[in-house]
N, C-alpha and C positions, 0 to 999 in steps of 0.2 A: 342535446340528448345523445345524438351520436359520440360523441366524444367520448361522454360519460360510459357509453356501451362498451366503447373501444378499449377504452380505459380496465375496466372491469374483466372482457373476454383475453386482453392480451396477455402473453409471456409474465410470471410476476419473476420482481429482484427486488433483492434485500443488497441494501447497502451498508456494511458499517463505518462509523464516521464521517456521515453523511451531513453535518450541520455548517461546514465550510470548505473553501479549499477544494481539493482535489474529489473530495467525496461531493461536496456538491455541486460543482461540472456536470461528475459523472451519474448525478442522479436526475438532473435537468436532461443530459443528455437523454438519458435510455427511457426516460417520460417520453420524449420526443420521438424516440424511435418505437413509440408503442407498448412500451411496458406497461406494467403495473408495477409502480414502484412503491419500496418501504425502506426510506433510509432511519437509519438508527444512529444514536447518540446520547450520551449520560443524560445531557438538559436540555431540555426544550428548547428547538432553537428560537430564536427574538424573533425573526421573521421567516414564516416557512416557507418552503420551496414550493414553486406551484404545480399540481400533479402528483406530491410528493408526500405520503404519507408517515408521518414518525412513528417512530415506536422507541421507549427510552432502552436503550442497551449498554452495559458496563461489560466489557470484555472481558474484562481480568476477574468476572466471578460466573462461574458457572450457575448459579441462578439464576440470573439476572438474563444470560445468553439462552437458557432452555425456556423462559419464561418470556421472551422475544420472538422465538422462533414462531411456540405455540402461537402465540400472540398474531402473527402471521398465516400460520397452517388455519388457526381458527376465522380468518377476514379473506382468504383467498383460494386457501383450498390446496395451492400445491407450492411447489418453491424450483424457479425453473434455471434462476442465475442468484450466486451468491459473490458479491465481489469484496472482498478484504480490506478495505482503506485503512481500517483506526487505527494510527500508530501514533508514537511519541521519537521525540528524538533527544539527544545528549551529547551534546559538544565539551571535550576535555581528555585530554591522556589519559589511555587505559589505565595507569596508576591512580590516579588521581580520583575513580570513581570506587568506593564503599562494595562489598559481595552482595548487601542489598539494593543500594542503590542498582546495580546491576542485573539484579533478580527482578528487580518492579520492571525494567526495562523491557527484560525479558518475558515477564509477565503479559505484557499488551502486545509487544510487535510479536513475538513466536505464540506465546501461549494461547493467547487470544485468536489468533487465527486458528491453532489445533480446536481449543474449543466450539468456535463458532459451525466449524467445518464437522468434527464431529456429531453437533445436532443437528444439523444439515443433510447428512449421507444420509441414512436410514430412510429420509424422504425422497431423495433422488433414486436411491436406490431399486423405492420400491414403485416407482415412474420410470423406471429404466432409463432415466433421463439427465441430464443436468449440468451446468457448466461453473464452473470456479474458477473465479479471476483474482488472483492476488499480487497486491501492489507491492513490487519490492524495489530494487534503487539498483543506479548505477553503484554505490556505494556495496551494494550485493555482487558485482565484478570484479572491483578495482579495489587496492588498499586503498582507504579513508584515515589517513594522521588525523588525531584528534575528534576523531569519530570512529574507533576501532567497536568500542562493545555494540552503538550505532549499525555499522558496519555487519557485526557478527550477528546481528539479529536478523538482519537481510540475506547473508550468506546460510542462515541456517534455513529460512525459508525458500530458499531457492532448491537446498537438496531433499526439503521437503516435498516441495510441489511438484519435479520433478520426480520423485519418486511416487507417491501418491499417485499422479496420474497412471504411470504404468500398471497400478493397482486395480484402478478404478474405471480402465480402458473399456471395457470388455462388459462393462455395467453401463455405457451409454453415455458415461459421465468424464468428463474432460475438464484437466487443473491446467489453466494457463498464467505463466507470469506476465508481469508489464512493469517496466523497469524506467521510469522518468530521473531525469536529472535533474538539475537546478531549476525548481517553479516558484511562479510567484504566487506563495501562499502565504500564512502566518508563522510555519515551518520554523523561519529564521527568529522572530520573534518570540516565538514558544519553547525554542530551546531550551532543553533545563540542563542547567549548570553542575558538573562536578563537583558532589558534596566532599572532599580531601583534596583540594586543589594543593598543590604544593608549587614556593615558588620560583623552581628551579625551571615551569612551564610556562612562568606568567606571561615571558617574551613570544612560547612558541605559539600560545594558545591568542594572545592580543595580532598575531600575525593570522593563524589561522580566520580567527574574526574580522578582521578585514577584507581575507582572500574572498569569505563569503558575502561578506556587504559588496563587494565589486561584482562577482558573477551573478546576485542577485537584479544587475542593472538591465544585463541582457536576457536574465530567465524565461524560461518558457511561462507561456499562460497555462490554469489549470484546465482548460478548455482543451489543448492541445493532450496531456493525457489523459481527458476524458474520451475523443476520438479514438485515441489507443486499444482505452478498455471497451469502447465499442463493437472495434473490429476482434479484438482478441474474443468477446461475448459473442459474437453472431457469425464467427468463422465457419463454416462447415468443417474443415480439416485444420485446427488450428495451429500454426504453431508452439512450440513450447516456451517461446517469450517474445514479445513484442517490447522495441525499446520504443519510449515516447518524444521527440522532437531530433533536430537533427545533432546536438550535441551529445546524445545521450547514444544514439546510433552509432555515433565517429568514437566517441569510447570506447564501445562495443567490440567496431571492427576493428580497432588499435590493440586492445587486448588482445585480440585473438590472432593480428595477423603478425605484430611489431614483436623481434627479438626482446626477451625480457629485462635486458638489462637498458636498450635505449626506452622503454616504455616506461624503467623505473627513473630516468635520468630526466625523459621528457616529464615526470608526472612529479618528481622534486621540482624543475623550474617552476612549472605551472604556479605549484601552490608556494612557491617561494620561500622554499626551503634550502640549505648549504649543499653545494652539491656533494 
């Protein structure tokens, strides 16, 4: 009965792309630390999370996201963390992918968070409250070969939520990123392939696919950027990005501290490109 109490009186978050992976870490998580939680996703998941209330949400249509919020406003009453997960990924040469295939892309990992985030405000807003966690990638620091549009979807969320928070400072409400590196999700397996592949990449892209099956050995658990988005949700003063495990950290400070031209030399070895 307590539980149940707890459950109901605490902090409520929405999660999107809560039905595996990294979104569902982080929904087990913040169950645990006392939320009320409501993770979202297109299909019902096969087995739900426990604590963990669905709600179906398609990001990429504004219907569907206004029509999830309510769907929340109306079972809880307010909305106190919204954190970002649902994304898709695309492995293949910037050439090699279609302007639509790039638009859909762009559609879920950027659009999709503008969207969500803007049914969202007006509630935080008017709580004078609220915190936004969105998950973007090392891949949002560092050039990504063969995951450039990948990549730019990340890097465009990052001058977003930095920027946004500057906006929305001053309203109580705090955008924070959280940046994981190689995990162990379905990630790798759900890749969707380059619809124009051309086979002038086949070599570099069959190499890249490799580099990733190998770092996938030692990847982080989803658990560990769960913790991330934890601390990044319940900071008092938060930073403006949290990276999650310790490879995704040493990136980090490699970018920022390493001469650019040995950072682009050490990051051709890595991924086993000509130097």
């Amino acid at each position: 009965m307590s539980h149940q109490h707890k459950q109901q009186s605490g902090p409520v978050a929405i999660i999107t792309g809560a039905s595996g992976g990294i979104g569902e870490a982080t929904a087990r998580a913040l169950a645990q630390a006392g939320y009320r939680v409501f993770g979202t996703s297109r299909k019902t998941p096969t087995r739900p999370t426990p604590g963990v209330e669905h709600v179906a949400c398609d990001v990429s249509s504004d219907d569907s996201v206004e029509a999830a919020i309510a769907e929340v406003l109306a079972k809880a009453g307010r909305i106190d963390l919204l954190v970002n997960n649902a994304g898709v990924g695309l492995m293949g040469a910037a050439e090699e992918s279609s302007l639509e295939q790039a638009r859909s892309l762009f559609d879920v990992n950027v659009f999709g968070v503008i969207r969500t985030i803007k049914a969202v405000l007006p509630v935080m807003r008017r709580q004078r409250s609220g915190r936004i966690v969105n998950i973007s990638s090392v891949m949002g620091l560092i050039p990504a070969p063969y995951y450039a549009l990948y990549g730019a979807t990340k890097y465009a969320l990052e001058g977003y939520s930095e920027s946004l928070d500057h906006e929305v400072r001053d309203m109580g409400i705090r955008v924070v990123l959280v940046e994981p590196a190689y995990t162990r999700t379905s990630f790798e397996s759900n890749l969707i392939q380059a619809d124009q592949q051309l086979d002038e990449y086949t070599p570099a892209r069959a190499n890249a696919q490799a580099v990733m099956r190998d770092v996938m050995v030692n990847a982080d658990s989803p658990e560990v950027v769960a913790l991330a988005v934890l601390k990044a949700s319940t900071a008092v003063k938060p930073d403006a990005r949290y990276t999650a495990g310790g490879f995704a950290r040493q990136v980090s400070l490699l970018r920022r501290f390493v001469p650019r031209s040995a950072f682009d030399k050490s990051l051709r070895k890595q991924l086993r490109l000509p130097a």
